[in-house]
MARLUMVEX-645601 format. One record per residue (C-alpha): residue number from 1; z, y, x. Coordinates in steps of 0.25 Angstrom, whole numbers, plus 5000, padded with zeros to 4 digits. Layout:
N
NUM,Z,Y,X $
...
END
This chain:
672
1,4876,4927,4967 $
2,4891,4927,4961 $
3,4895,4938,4954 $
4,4909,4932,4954 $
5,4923,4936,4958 $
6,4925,4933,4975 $
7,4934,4921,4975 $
8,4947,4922,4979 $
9,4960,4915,4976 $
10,4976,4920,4976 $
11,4983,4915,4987 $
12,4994,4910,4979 $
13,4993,4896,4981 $
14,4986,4896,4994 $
15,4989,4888,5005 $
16,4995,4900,5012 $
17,4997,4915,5006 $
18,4989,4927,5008 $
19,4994,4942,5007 $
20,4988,4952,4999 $
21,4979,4959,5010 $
22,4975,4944,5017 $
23,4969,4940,5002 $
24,4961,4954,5001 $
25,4957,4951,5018 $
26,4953,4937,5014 $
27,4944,4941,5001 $
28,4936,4950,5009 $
29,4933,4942,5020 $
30,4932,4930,5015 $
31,4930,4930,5000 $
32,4920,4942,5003 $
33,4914,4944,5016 $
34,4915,4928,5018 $
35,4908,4924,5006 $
36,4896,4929,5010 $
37,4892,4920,5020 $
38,4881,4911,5019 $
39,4875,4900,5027 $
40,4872,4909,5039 $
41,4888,4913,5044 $
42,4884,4920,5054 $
43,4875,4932,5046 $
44,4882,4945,5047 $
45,4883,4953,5035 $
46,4884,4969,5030 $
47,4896,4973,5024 $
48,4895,4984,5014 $
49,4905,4992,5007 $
50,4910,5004,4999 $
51,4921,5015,5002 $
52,4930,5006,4994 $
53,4929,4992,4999 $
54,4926,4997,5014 $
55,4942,5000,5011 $
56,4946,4988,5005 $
57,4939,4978,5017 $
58,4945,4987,5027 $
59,4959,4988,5020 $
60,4958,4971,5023 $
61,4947,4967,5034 $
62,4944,4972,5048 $
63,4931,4972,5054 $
64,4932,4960,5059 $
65,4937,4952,5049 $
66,4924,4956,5041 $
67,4916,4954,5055 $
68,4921,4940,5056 $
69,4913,4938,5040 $
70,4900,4942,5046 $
71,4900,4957,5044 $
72,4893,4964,5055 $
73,4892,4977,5047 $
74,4901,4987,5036 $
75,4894,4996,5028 $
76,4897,5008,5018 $
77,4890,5005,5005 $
78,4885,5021,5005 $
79,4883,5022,5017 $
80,4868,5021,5022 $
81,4865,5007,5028 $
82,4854,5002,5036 $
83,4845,4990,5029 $
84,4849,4976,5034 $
85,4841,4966,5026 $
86,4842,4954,5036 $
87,4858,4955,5032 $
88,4867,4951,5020 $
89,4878,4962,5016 $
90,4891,4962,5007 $
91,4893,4972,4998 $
92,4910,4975,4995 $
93,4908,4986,4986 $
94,4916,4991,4973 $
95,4908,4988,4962 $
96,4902,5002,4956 $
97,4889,5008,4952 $
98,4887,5015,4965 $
99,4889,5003,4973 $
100,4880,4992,4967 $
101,4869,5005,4964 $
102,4871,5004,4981 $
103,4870,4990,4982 $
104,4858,4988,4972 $
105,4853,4999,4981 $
106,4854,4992,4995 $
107,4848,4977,4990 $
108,4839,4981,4981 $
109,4823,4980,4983 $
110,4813,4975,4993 $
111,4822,4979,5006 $
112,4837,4978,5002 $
113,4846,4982,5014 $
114,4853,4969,5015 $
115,4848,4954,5014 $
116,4859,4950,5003 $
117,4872,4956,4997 $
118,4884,4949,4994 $
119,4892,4961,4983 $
120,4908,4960,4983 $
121,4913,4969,4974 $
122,4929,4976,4976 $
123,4932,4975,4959 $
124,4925,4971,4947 $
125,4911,4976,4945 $
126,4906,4981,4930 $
127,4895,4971,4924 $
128,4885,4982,4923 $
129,4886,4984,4938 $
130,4884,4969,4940 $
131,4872,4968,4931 $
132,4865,4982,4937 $
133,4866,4972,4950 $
134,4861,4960,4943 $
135,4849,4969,4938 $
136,4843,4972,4952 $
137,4833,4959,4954 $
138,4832,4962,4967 $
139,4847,4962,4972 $
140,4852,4951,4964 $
141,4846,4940,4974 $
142,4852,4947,4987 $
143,4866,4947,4981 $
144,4873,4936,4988 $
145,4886,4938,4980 $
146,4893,4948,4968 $
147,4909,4948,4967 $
148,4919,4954,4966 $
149,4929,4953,4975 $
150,4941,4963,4967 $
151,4945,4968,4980 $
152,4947,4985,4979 $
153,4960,4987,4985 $
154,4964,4992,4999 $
155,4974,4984,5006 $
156,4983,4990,5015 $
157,4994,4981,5018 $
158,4995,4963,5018 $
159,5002,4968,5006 $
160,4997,4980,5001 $
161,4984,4988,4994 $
162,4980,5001,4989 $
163,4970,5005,4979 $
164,4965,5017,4988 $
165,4971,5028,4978 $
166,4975,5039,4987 $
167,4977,5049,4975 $
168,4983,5042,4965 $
169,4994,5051,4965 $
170,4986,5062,4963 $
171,4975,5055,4953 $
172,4985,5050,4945 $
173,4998,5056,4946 $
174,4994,5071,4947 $
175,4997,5083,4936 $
176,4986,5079,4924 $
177,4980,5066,4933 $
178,4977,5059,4920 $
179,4967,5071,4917 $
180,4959,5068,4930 $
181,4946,5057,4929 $
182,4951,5051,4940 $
183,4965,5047,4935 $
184,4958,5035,4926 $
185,4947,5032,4939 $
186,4960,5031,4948 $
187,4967,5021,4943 $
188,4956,5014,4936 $
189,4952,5011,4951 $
190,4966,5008,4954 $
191,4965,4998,4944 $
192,4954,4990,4948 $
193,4960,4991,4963 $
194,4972,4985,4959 $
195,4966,4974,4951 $
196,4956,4970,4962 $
197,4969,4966,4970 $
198,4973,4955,4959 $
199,4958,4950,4958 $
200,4957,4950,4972 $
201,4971,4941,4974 $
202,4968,4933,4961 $
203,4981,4939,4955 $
204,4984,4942,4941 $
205,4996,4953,4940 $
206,5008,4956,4931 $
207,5004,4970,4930 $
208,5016,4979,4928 $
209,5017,4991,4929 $
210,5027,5002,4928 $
211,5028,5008,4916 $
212,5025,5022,4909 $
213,5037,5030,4906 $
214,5030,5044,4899 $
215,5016,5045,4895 $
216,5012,5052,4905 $
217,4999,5049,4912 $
218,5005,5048,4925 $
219,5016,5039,4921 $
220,5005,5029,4915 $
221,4997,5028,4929 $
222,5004,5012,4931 $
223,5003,5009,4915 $
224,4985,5014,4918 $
225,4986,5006,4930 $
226,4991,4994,4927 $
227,4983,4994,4913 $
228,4969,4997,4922 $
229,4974,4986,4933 $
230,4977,4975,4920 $
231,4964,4978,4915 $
232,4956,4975,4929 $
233,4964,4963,4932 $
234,4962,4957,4918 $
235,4945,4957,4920 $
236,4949,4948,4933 $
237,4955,4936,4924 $
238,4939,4933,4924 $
239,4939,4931,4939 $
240,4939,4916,4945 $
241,4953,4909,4947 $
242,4960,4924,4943 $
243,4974,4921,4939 $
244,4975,4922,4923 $
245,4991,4923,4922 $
246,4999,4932,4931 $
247,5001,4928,4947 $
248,5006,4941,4952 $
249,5013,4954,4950 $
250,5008,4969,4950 $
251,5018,4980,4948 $
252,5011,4993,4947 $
253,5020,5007,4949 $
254,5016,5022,4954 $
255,5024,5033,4963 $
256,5035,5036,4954 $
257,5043,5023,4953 $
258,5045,5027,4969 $
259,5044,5043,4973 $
260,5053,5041,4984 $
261,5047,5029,4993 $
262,5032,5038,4996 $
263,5041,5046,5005 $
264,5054,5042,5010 $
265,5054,5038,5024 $
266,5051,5025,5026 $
267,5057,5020,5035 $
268,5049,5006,5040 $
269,5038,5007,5053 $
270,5025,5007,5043 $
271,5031,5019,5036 $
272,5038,5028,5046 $
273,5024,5025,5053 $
274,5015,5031,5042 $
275,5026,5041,5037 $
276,5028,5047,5052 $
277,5016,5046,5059 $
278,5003,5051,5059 $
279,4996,5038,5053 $
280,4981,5038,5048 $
281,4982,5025,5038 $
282,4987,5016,5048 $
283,4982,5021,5060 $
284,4992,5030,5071 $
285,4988,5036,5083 $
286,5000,5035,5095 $
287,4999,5040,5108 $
288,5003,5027,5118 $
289,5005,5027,5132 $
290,4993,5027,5142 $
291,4991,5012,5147 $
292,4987,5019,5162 $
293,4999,5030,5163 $
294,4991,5041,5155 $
295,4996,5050,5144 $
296,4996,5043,5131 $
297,4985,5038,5123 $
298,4981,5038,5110 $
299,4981,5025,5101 $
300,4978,5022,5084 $
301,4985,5011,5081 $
302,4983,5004,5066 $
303,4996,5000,5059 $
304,4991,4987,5054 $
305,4996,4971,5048 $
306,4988,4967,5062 $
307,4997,4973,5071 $
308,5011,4963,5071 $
309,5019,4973,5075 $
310,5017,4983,5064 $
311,5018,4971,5053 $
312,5031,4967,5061 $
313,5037,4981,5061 $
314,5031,4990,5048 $
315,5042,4986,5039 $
316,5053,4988,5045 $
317,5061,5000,5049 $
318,5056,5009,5059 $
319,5071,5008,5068 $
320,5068,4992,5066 $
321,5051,4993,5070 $
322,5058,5002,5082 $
323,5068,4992,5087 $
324,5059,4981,5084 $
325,5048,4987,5094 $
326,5058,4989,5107 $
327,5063,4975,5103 $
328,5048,4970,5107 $
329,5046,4981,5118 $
330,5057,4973,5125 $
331,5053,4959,5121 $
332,5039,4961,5128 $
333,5044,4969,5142 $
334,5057,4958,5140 $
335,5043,4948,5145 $
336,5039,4955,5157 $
337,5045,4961,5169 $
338,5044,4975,5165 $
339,5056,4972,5156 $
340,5065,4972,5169 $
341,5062,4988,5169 $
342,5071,4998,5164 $
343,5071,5012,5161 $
344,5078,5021,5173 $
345,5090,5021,5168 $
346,5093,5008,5165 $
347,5094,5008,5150 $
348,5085,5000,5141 $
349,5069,5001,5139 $
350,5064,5010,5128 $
351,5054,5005,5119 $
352,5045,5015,5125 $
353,5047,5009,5138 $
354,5046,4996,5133 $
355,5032,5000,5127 $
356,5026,5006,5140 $
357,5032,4992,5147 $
358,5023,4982,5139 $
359,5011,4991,5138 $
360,5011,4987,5153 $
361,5010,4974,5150 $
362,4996,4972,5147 $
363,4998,4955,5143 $
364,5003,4959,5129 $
365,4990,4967,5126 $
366,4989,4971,5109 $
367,5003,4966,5107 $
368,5011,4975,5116 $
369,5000,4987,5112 $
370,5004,4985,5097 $
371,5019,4985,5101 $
372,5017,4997,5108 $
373,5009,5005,5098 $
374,5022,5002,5087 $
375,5032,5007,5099 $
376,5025,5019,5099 $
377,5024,5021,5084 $
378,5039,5018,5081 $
379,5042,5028,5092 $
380,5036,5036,5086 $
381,5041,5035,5073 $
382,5054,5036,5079 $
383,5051,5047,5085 $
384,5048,5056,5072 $
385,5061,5049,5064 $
386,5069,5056,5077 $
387,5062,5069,5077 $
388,5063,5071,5062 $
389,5076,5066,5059 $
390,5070,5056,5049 $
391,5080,5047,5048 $
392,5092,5058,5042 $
393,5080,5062,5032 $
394,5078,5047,5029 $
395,5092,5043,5028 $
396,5093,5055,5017 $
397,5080,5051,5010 $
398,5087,5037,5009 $
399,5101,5042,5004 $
400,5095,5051,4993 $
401,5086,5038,4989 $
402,5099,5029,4988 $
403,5108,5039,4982 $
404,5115,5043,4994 $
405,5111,5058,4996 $
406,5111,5069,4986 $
407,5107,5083,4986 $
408,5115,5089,4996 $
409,5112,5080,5006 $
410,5097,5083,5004 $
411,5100,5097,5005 $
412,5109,5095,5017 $
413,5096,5088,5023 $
414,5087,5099,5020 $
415,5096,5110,5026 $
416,5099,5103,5039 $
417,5086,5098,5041 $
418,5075,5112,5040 $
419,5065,5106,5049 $
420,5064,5093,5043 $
421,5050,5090,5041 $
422,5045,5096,5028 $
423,5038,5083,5022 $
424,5051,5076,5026 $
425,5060,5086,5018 $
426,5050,5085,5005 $
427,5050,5069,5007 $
428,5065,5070,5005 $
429,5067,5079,4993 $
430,5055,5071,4987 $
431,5066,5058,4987 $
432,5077,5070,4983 $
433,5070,5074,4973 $
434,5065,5058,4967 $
435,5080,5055,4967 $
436,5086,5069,4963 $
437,5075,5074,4954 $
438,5085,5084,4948 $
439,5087,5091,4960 $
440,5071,5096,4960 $
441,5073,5103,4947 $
442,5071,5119,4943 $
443,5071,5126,4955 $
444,5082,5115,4963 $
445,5069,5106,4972 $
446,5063,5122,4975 $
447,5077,5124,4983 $
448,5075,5111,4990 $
449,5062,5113,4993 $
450,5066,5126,4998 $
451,5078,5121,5006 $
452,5068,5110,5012 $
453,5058,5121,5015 $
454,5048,5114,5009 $
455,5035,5119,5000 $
456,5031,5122,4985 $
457,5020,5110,4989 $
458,5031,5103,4992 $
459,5039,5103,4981 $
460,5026,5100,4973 $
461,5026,5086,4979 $
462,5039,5084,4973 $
463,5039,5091,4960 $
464,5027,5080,4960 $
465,5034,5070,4961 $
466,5037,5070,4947 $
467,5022,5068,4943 $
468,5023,5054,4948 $
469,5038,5052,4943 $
470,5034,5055,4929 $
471,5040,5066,4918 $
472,5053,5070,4917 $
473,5057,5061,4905 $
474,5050,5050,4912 $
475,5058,5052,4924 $
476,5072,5052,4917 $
477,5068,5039,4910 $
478,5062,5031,4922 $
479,5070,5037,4932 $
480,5057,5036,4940 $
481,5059,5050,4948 $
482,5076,5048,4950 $
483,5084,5034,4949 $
484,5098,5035,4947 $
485,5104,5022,4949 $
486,5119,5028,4949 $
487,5122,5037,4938 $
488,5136,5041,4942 $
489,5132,5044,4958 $
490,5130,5058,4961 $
491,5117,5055,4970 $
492,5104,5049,4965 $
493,5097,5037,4970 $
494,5082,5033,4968 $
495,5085,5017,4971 $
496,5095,5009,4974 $
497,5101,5006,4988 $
498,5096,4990,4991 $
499,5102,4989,5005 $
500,5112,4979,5003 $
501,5115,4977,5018 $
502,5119,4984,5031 $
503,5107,4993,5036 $
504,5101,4989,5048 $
505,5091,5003,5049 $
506,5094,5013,5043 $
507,5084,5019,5031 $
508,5082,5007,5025 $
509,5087,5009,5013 $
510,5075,5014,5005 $
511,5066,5006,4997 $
512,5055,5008,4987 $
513,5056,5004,4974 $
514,5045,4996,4973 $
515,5053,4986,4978 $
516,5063,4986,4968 $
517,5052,4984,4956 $
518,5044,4972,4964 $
519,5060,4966,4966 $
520,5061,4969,4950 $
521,5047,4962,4947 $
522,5050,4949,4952 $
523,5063,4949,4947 $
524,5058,4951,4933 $
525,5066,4962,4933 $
526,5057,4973,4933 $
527,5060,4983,4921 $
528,5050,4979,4909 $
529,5052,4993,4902 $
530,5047,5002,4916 $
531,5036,4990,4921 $
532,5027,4985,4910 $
533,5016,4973,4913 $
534,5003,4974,4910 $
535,5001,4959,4907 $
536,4993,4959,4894 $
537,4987,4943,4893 $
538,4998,4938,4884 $
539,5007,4951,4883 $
540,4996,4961,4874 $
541,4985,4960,4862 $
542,4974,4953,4865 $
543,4967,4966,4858 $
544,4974,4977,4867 $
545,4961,4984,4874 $
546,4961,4984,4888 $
547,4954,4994,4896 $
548,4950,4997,4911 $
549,4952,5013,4908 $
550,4967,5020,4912 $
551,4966,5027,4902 $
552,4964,5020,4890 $
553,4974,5008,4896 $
554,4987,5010,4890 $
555,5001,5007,4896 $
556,5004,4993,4892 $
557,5017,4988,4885 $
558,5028,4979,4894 $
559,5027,4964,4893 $
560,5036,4952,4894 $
561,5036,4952,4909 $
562,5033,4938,4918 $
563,5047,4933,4923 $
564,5046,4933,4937 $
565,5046,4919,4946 $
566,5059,4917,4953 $
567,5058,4922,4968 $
568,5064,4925,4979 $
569,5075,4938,4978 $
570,5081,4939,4991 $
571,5085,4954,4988 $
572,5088,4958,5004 $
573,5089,4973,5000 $
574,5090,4979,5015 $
575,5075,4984,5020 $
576,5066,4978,5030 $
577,5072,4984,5042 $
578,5086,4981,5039 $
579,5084,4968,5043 $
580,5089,4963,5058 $
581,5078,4963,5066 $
582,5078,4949,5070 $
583,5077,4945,5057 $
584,5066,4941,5049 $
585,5069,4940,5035 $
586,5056,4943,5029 $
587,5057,4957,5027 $
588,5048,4963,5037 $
589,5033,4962,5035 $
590,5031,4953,5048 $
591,5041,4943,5041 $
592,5036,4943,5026 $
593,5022,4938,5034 $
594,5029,4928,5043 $
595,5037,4921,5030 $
596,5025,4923,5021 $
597,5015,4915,5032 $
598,5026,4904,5032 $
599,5028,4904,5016 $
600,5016,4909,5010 $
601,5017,4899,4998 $
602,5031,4904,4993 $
603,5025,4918,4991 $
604,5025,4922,4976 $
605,5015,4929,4967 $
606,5011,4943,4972 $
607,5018,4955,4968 $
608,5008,4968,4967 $
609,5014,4984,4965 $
610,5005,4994,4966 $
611,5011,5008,4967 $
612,5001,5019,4960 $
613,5001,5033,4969 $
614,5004,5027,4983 $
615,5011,5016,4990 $
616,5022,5017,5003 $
617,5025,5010,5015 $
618,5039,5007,5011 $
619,5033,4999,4998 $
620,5023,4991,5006 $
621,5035,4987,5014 $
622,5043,4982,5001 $
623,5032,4976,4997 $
624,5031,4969,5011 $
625,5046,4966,5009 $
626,5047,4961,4996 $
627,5035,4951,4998 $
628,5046,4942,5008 $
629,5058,4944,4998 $
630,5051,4942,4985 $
631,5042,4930,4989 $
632,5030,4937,4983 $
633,5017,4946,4990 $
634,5020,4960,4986 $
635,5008,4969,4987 $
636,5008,4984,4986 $
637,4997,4992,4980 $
638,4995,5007,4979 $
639,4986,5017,4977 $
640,4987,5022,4991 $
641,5000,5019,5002 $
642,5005,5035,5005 $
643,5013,5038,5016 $
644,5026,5050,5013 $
645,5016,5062,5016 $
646,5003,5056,5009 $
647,5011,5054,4997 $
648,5020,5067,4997 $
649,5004,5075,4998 $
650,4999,5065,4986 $
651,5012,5071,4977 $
652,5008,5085,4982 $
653,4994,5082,4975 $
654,5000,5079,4964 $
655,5000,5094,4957 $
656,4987,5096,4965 $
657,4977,5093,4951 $
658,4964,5095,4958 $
659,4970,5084,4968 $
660,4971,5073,4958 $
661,4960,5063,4958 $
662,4952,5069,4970 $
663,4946,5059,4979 $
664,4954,5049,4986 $
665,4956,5050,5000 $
666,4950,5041,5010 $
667,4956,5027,5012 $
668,4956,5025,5026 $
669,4952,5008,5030 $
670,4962,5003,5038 $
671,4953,4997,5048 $
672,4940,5004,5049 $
END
C-alpha cells in the first residue's frame, strides 16, 4: 500500500511536448486508472466517484478512453450501489470527512461491497483523515493503493481550466461579500484548485499577482488568493521530483483590469457562436436538411478539439470561418460531377447549394457531415449579424474602445436605432460608461438609460460595475475603470490601437488586455508597483507566519522580480483573422498545433493567468495566440468562462445581498 503522491513528471524535457489538457488526460488514465492493473489485465474494475471528480474525468476522458482501462462500470459515490465482491473498485474522490466515513463504510466488515480498493485522492488529504483509515483493521489489507493525485480542476480547453466558481462574482465581489462565511470558503477552495494544477504538472510558479490599491476587501481578493495559493503550493515542495526553484509563471488578476472584453462583441466563430446562439455549454440544436427530401430534422452537434473543422475555424473571424467554409464546399463538388451543375441562372453556387450537393455524396461519410453541420452554424450567425445590424453597433463598440467615438455618436446610435435589441444597447453604454465614466454621473446615465429605453435593473448592472472597478480614489489612481492614453484628445480611449497594418476584416481591432500584461511579463516589463510576487524562499523572514486561512494572510510586499529569459518577440499587432487565408503564419489555433507537433522541444516554460470572476472567449483566443508568438504554453484559468448575457445577469446580482454566497449552479460535463 503507498500512501504516496501518484508519479508524474513535467513535460519539459520530454522527448516530445504535452499540452496542459493532454497531461491532465494522461494522469487519469495512465497514472490513475492504469496503475491499477495487476497480473490479471483483462479484470474489469468499478469506477467510483463524487459530484466533484465525476466533473474533472469528464472535463478530460470519454467513456472509452476509461473503457479501454478496464472499467466496465461508473458509479456516484452517494448514490446506492449494488454489492460486487468478486470485483476491485477505484475510488477518485476529494478527500473529506464524508467521503472516507463512505468508503470505510463500503469495505468495512465481513461482506465489504468490493473485493479491493485502490483510493486516489483529487488534493491533499489532512493526517487525521489518513489515520481514521489506518484505524479500521479490517480495511487496511483491501486498500490496494492511497495517493494523491492533486488533480481538482476542470479543463475546458488543450489550454484552459476552470475551478468551478460560478458565483464568484457574487461571493466575493458583492456589496458587504467580506461579511458572508462563504467569502473565506470560496476562495480557500479556489486556492486548493489552483494549486492542484502545479502539483499535477510538477510546476513551481512565480506567483504574482495584481496588486491592492485601497483596503478594501474587494480590492484584496488577488493579494488573499495569491497568499492562500502560495501557501498550498509550498506543502508540495515535500512531493517526489517537485521542482524546488521556479519553472513557470502564474499571474493572477480579477474583472476589473478588463470590464469591457465580458461584453463586447467578439467577433471570431467560437464567440459569435456562444454570444448569438442558443448554446447549452457546448452543445447546439440546428435543423438540417432531410437526407430523403422531408422537412428538416433536428440535429445536436457538440463544438469540440475532436472535430477538425471547429479547431481550424474557432479562432478566426466569422467573415473568414464563412469564406473558408464555401472555399471547401467548392473543393469537395470540384471532385465529383455534381460540380458541372449550376444554379438556373447561370451564376455561381451558394454555399447552401454547395452543401445540399455533397450531402448527396455519401463516399465522404462524417467528414462532409461535420462540414455541413459548420455551413449551417455560420449561416446562421450571419443571418442574425444581418437581421440585427450588428455590425454598425460593433463598429461603434470598437471606435468608443480605440478613442474614435464620443458622446454624441453614442447618442446618435441610440436615437436612430429604437429597436435595437435592449441587452445590445446596455452592452454598449456598459463599454460607454468604462471609457467615459463621467458621463454616468448625477442624473446624466438616467438620461441615457432613458433615451435607450432601458430599465432601473439595467442601470443597476452598470452602476455595478464600479463594485468590481473599486472606489473612486482607487479608480482615479489606477485608472482601472477609465484609461486616458492622450490627454490633450477630446475623446477617451480604454487601450491602445495595435493594428499596425492594412485590415483584412473588418472588427478586428479589439483585444483584451490580458494580452498586453503576459506581453509585459515575459518582457520583464510588467509594472513592479501594480503586480507584486509572491516568491517568499529567498525574498521574506524566515519567521514570517504562514497561514492556510484568507483572512489572516496578508498582502505581501513586491520583490526583486526574476529577469525574464530572452524569447521570441515577433510583435505582429494585426488579429488572427487579418491574416490572408492562405497563409499560415502560426496564428490560428490549427497552426500553433501544426508548429508545436513539429517543434515541441523549443517550447518555453509555461505561462499561467487566472482571471478571478469569470474568463471570455476572446482571452482563450489570446491565449491560444500568444502561445505561437511567444514560444511558451499559455494557460488560462478562471473561476468560470461567461458568455456577454451570463455575465451581464452576475453584475445584476451583485446588489442582490441575499444572492451572494448561495449555491453554485451546476457544472454541466462536457461529455456525459
Amino acid at each position: 500500500m503507498s500512501f504516496s503522491d501518484s508519479e508524474t513528471s513535467s513535460s519539459h524535457g520530454a522527448d516530445s511536448y504535452k499540452f496542459f489538457r493532454q497531461i491532465s488526460r494522461d494522469r487519469l488514465l495512465h497514472e490513475m486508472l492504469g496503475s491499477t492493473k495487476t497480473g490479471d489485465s483483462k479484470a474489469w474494475k468499478i469506477l467510483i466517484m463524487d459530484r466533484v471528480t465525476v466533473k474533472v474525468m469528464s472535463q478530460s476522458c470519454k467513456m472509452a478512453d476509461i473503457t479501454d482501462q478496464g472499467i466496465s462500470l461508473v458509479e456516484e459515490l452517494f448514490k446506492r450501489r449494488e454489492p460486487m465482491p468478486g470485483m476491485d473498485a477505484i475510488y477518485f474522490m476529494q478527500p473529506s470527512k464524508e467521503n472516507i466515513v463512505m468508503f470505510l463504510s463500503d469495505m468495512s466488515g465481513r461482506e465489504p461491497l468490493y473485493r479491493k480498493a485502490f483510493i486516489f485522492f483529487s488534493s491533499s488529504i489532512p493526517k487525521d483523515l489518513v489515520n481514521h483509515i489506518k484505524s479500521d483493521s479490517s480495511v487496511l489489507p483491501r486498500i490496494g493503493a492511497l495517493r494523491e493525485m492533486n488533480m481538482e480542476y476542470f479543463p475546458i480547453d488543450n489550454q484552459g481550466f476552470l475551478t468551478d466558481h460560478e458565483q464568484a462574482l457574487e461571493t466575493l465581489y458583492a456589496e458587504d461579500a467580506e461579511n458572508s462565511r462563504h467569502f473565506d470558503i470560496c476562495l480557500n477552495v479556489m486556492a486548493t484548485r489552483i494549486a492542484t494544477v502545479f502539483a499535477s504538472l510538477k510546476e513551481l510558479p512565480f506567483v504574482r499577482y495584481r496588486a491592492a490599491k485601497s483596503t478594501a476587501s474587494r480590492d484584496l481578493v488577488p493579494s488573499k488568493l495569491a497568499a492562500a495559493i502560495w501557501d498550498c503550493i509550498s506543502k508540495f515542495k515535500a512531493i517526489p521530483n517537485f521542482p524546488q526553484t521556479e519553472t513557470c509563471e502564474l499571474l493572477i488578476v480579477d474583472r476589473s483590469v478588463d470590464q469591457i472584453a465580458p461584453i463586447i462583441h467578439e467577433w471570431t466563430y467560437d464567440a459569435m457562436c456562444h454570444d448569438l446562439l442558443d448554446m447549452d455549454g457546448n452543445k447546439h440544436v440546428i435543423e438540417v436538411p432531410s437526407k430523403t427530401g422531408g422537412p428538416p430534422e433536428k440535429k445536436e452537434i457538440v463544438l469540440e478539439d475532436h472535430d477538425p473543422v471547429w479547431v481550424e475555424l474557432r479562432h478566426t473571424h466569422i467573415a473568414d470561418a464563412s469564406e473558408r467554409l464555401h472555399e471547401k464546399m467548392t473543393n469537395f463538388t470540384s471532385k465529383n460531377k455534381a460540380a458541372q451543375m449550376r444554379s438556373k441562372d447561370g451564376s455561381e453556387l451558394s454555399t447552401r447549394d454547395l452543401q445540399k450537393i455533397v450531402q448527396a455524396l455519401p463516399q465522404y461519410g462524417e467528414q462532409v457531415d461535420k462540414l455541413s453541420t459548420h455551413v449551417e452554424l455560420a449561416g446562421k450567425i450571419n443571418r442574425i449579424i444581418r437581421d440585427t445590424g450588428l455590425r454598425d453597433l460593433g463598429q461603434l463598440e470598437q471606435d468608443l474602445v480605440f478613442g474614435d467615438a464620443a458622446a454624441k455618436d453614442v447618442i446618435n446610435f441610440l436615437r436612430t436605432n429604437q429597436d435595437t435589441n435592449p441587452e445590445n444597447k446596455l452592452r454598449l453604454l456598459m463599454i460607454y460608461a468604462t471609457v467615459y465614466p463621467e458621463k454616468f454621473e448625477g442624473d446624466k446615465g438616467v438620461k441615457l438609460m432613458q433615451l435607450a429605453r432601458l430599465s432601473p435593473v439595467d442601470m443597476k448592472v452598470i452602476s455595478n460595475m464600479q463594485l468590481i472597478a473599486g472606489s473612486p480614489e482607487n479608480k482615479a489612481k489606477s485608472g482601472s475603470f477609465s484609461l486616458k492614453f492622450d490627454a490633450g484628445k477630446t475623446k477617451q480611449a480604454n487601450r491602445k490601437d495595435r493594428s499596425g497594418e492594412e485590415e483584412t476584416w473588418q472588427l478586428f481591432r479589439f483585444y483584451p488586455m490580458i494580452e498586453e500584461l503576459l506581453e509585459k511579463l515575459v518582457k520583464g516589463d510588467l509594472s513592479k508597483s501594480e503586480y507584486l510576487c509572491m516568491n517568499q524562499s529567498s525574498h521574506r523572514e524566515e519567521s514570517e507566519p504562514k497561514t492556510g486561512s484568507v483572512r489572516k494572510s496578508s498582502a505581501p510586499t513586491a520583490v526583486p522580480e526574476r529577469k525574464a529569459t530572452p524569447h521570441s518577440m515577433r510583435s505582429r499587432r494585426t488579429a488572427t483573422w487579418a491574416r490572408n487565408q492562405t497563409s499560415d503564419d502560426g496564428y490560428s489555433s490549427d497552426s500553433v498545433l501544426k508548429s508545436a507537433s513539429t517543434d515541441f522541444k523549443k517550447l518555453g516554460q509555461r505561462i499561467f493567468v487566472f482571471i478571478i470572476g469569470g474568463a471570455t472567449r476572446s482571452e482563450l483566443r489570446v491565449c491560444h495566440k500568444l502561445t505561437s508568438s511567444l514560444r511558451r504554453e499559455v494557460v488560462l484559468g478562471s473561476t468560470s468562462f461567461d458568455d456577454p448575457p451570463q455575465y451581464i445577469t452576475k453584475l445584476k446580482l451583485l446588489s442582490e445581498k441575499d444572492i451572494a454566497g448561495a449555491p453554485a449552479q451546476p457544472f454541466k460535463p462536457q461529455y456525459w
